[in-house]
C-alpha positions in Angstrom: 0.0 0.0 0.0 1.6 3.1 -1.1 1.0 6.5 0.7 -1.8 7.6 -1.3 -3.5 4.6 -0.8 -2.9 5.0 3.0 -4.2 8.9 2.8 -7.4 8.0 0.5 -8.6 4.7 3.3 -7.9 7.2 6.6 -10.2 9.6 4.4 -13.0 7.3 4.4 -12.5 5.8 7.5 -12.1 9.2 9.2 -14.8 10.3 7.0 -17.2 7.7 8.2 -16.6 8.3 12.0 -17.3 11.5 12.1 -20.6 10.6 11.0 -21.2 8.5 14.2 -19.6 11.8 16.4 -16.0 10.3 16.6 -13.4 12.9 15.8 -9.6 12.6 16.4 -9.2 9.2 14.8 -7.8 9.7 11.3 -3.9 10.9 12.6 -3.7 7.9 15.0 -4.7 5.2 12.2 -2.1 7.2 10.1 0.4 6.5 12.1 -0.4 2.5 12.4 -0.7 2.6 8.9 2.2 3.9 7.9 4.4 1.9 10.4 2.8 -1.1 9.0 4.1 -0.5 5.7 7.1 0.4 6.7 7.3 -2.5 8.7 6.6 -4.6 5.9 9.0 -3.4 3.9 11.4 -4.0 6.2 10.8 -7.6 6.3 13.3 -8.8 3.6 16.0 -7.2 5.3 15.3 -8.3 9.1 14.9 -12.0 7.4 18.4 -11.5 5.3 20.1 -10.3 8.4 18.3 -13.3 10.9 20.0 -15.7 8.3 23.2 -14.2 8.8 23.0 -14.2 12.3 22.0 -18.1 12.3 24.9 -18.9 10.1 27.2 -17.0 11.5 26.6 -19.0 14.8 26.7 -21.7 12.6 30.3 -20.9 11.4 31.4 -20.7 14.5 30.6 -23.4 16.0 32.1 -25.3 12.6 35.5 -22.9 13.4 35.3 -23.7 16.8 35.6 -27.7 15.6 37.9 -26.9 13.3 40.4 -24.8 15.3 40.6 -27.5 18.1 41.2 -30.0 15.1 44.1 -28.0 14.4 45.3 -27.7 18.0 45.2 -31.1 18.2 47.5 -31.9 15.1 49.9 -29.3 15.9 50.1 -31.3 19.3 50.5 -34.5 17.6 53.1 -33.3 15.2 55.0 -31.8 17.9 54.8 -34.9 20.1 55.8 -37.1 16.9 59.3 -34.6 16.3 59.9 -35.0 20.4 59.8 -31.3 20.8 59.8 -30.2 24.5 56.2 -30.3 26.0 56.4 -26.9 27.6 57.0 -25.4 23.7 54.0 -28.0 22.8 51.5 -26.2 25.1 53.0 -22.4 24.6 52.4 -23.3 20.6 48.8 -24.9 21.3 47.9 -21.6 23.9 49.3 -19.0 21.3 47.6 -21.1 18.2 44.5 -20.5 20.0 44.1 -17.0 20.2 45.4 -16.4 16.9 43.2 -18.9 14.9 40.3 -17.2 17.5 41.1 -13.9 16.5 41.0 -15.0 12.7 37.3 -16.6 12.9 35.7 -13.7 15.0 37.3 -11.1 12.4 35.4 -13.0 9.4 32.3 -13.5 11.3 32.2 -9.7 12.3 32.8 -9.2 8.0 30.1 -11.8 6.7 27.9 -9.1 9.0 28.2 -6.3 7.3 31.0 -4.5 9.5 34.2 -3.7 6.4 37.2 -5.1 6.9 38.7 -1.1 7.7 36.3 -1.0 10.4 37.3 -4.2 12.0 41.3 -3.4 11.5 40.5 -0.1 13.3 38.9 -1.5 15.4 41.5 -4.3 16.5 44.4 -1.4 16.3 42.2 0.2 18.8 41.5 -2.3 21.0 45.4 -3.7 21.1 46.8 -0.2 21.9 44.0 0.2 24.9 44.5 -3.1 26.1 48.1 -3.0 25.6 48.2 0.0 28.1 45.9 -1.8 31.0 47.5 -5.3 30.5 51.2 -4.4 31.1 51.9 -6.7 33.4 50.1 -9.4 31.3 52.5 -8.5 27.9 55.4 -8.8 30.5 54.3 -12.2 31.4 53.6 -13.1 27.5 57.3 -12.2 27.1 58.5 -13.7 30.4 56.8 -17.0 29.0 58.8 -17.0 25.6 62.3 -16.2 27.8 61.8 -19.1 29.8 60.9 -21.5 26.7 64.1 -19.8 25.0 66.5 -20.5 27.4 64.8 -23.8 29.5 65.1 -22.8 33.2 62.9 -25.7 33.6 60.7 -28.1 31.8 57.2 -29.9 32.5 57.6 -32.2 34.9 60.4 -30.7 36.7 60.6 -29.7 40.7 61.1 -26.5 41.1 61.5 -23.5 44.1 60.7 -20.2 43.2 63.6 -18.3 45.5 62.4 -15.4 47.0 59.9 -13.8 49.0 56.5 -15.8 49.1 58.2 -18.2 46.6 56.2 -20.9 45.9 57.5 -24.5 44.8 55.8 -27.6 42.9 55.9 -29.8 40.1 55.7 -28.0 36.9 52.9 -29.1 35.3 51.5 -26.7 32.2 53.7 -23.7 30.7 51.3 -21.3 29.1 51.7 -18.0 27.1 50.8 -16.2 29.9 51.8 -18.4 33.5 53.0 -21.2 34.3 50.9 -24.1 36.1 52.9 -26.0 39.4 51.7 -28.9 41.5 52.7 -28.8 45.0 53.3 -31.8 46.8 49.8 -32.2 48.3 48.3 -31.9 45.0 47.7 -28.0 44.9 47.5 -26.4 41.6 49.6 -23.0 41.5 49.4 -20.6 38.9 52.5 -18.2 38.4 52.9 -15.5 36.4 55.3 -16.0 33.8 56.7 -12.7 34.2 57.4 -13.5 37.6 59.1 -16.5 37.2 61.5 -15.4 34.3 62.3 -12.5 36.9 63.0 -14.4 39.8 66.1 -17.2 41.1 64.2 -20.6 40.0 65.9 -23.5 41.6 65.4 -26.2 39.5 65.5 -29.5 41.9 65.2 -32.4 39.0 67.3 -31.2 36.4 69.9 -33.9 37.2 69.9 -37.3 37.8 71.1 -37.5 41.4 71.3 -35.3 44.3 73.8 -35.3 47.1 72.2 -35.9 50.6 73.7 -34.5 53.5 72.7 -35.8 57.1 74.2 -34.7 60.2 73.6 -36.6 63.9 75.0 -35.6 67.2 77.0 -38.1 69.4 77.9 -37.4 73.1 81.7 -36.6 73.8 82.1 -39.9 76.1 81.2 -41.7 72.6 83.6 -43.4 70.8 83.9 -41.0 67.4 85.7 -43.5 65.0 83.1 -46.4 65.9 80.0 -44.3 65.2 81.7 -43.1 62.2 82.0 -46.7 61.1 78.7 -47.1 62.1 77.9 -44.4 59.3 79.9 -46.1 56.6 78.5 -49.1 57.2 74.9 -47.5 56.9 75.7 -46.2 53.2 77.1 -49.2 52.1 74.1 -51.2 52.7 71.8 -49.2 51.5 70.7 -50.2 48.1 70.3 -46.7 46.3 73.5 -44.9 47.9 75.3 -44.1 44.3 79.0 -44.4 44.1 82.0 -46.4 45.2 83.7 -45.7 49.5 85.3 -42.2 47.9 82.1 -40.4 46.8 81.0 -41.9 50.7 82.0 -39.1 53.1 81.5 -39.5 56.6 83.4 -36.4 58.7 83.5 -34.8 62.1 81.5 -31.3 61.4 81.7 -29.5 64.2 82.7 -29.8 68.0 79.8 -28.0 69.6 79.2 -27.1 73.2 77.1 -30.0 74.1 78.3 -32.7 71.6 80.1 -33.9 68.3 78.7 -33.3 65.3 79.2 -36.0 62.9 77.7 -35.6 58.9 77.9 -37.9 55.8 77.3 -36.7 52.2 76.2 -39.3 49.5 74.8 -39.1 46.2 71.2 -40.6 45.5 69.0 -40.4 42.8 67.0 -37.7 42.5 63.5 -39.3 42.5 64.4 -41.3 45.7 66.2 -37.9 47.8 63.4 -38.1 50.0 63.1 -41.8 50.8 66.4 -42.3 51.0 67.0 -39.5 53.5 64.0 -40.4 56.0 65.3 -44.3 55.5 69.0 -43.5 56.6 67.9 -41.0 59.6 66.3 -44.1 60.8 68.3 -46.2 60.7 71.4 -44.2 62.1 68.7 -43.9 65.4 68.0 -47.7 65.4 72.2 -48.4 64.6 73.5 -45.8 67.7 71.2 -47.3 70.0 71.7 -51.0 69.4 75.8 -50.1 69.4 75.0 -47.8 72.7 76.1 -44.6 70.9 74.6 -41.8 73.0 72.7 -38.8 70.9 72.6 -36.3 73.5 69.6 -34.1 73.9 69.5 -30.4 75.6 70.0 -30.5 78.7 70.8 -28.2 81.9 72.1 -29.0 85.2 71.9 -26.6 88.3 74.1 -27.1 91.2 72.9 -26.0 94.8 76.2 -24.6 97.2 74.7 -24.9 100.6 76.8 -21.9 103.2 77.6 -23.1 106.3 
């Protein structure tokens, strides 16, 4: 109905209700009128734009298939060339946003919005966020320092040293942190900015570990017995590493209320603790079946009576 059409009907219909005394009508059913047709000529383009919506959802949801497909053979052909797993999951993290970033900027275009629009958009966005998130490009850099030069890998035991350091298994490295397992199974999440910044002390990287104990004996003990008492205890044990030379049992210190007595071995790494807690008990169960004394503090008080 074009607008002459529309002007001639509210004519008659106002026409015909001011014969029954009703005035004041004609404007109003203008107005419906003329929303209804432009209303209906809108139609074609709210459909075209309701199908565009629909596939767009559609092609993400097909991206978002695809992408992980992707993710998943990059992971597979990096496991296959034995490339480091920390460099697997930074690649995998990064290939995410980037192949993200890629569907969203055609999805945005098959809407309507021009590919300027979008760029200027993005430039925008990056410089703005760019200036709030600092601290997060400083952790995306810290995270590509520390796959550069290999502090640590995943899998590795490592003590971040210094204030409120935090230690753990390594167990993800990220673009952004880095994941740790602690040894009662919490998951900490450091920054990787933090990390590449800080003194890591990487506990696994080697093979073995040398253990240090040290035990007090009394002074009326017989030193050279419970140092062969020592010797004795590292040779028997089945995962001291090394022939009697790398086996050193010494006299550390001559304190005020006992000798000090310490042995260093090498162990492997995996088995420091076991190893450690094994030989401190039996160096308690070997003194006291031998009668060597392991003095405790202690304080004596003599009373002088006066005559």
């Amino acid at each position: 109905m074009d607008a002459a059409a529309v002007n001639e009907t509210v004519e008659k219909v106002d026409h015909g209700l001011e014969e029954l005394g009703i005035e004041g009508v004609g404007d109003d059913l203008r107005e419906i009128l003329n929303f209804k047709e432009y209303f209906a000529q809108q139609i074609p383009s709210i459909v075209g734009f309701g199908i565009k919506v629909i596939l767009a959802i559609v092609v993400f949801f097909v991206g978002r298939k695809l992408i992980q497909w992707c993710i998943r053979f990059l992971k597979r052909s990096m496991e296959k060339t034995k490339v480091d797993e920390g460099v697997i999951q930074f690649a995998c993290s990064a290939g995410k946003v980037v192949l993200y970033t890629m569907l969203i900027f055609n999805i945005a275009v098959s809407l309507g919005v021009t590919e300027s629009s979008v760029a200027a958009l993005l430039g925008t966005a990056g410089v703005a966020i760019g200036l709030a998130l600092q601290g997060g490009l400083a952790n995306l850099a810290g995270g590509v320092l520390l796959l550069v030069f290999k502090p640590f890998t995943v899998g590795d035991y490592i003590i971040q040293n210094q204030q409120n350091g935090c230690e753990g298994t390594v167990a993800r490295i990220e673009m952004c942190y880095t994941t740790l397992l602690s040894v009662d199974n919490k998951k900490i999440v450091v920054p990787n900015g933090t990390l590449s910044n800080s003194t890591i002390i990487n506990v696994t990287a080697k093979e073995t570990r040398k253990l240090e104990i040290k035990v007090e004996i009394s002074y009326e003990a017989n030193i050279q017995k419970a140092k062969d008492i020592l010797y004795k205890i590292l040779l028997d044990d089945p995962e001291t590493k090394g022939d009697e030379s790398e086996m050193v049992v010494f006299v550390d210190q001559l304190a005020d209320s006992a000798v000090i007595l310490g042995l260093r071995v090498w162990v492997p790494t995996e088995s420091y603790w076991p190893v450690k807690w094994r030989l401190n008990q039996k160096i308690k169960e070997e003194f006291e079946a031998q009668g060597i004394v392991i003095p405790y503090n202690q304080m004596d008080i003599y009373v002088h009576q006066k005559d």
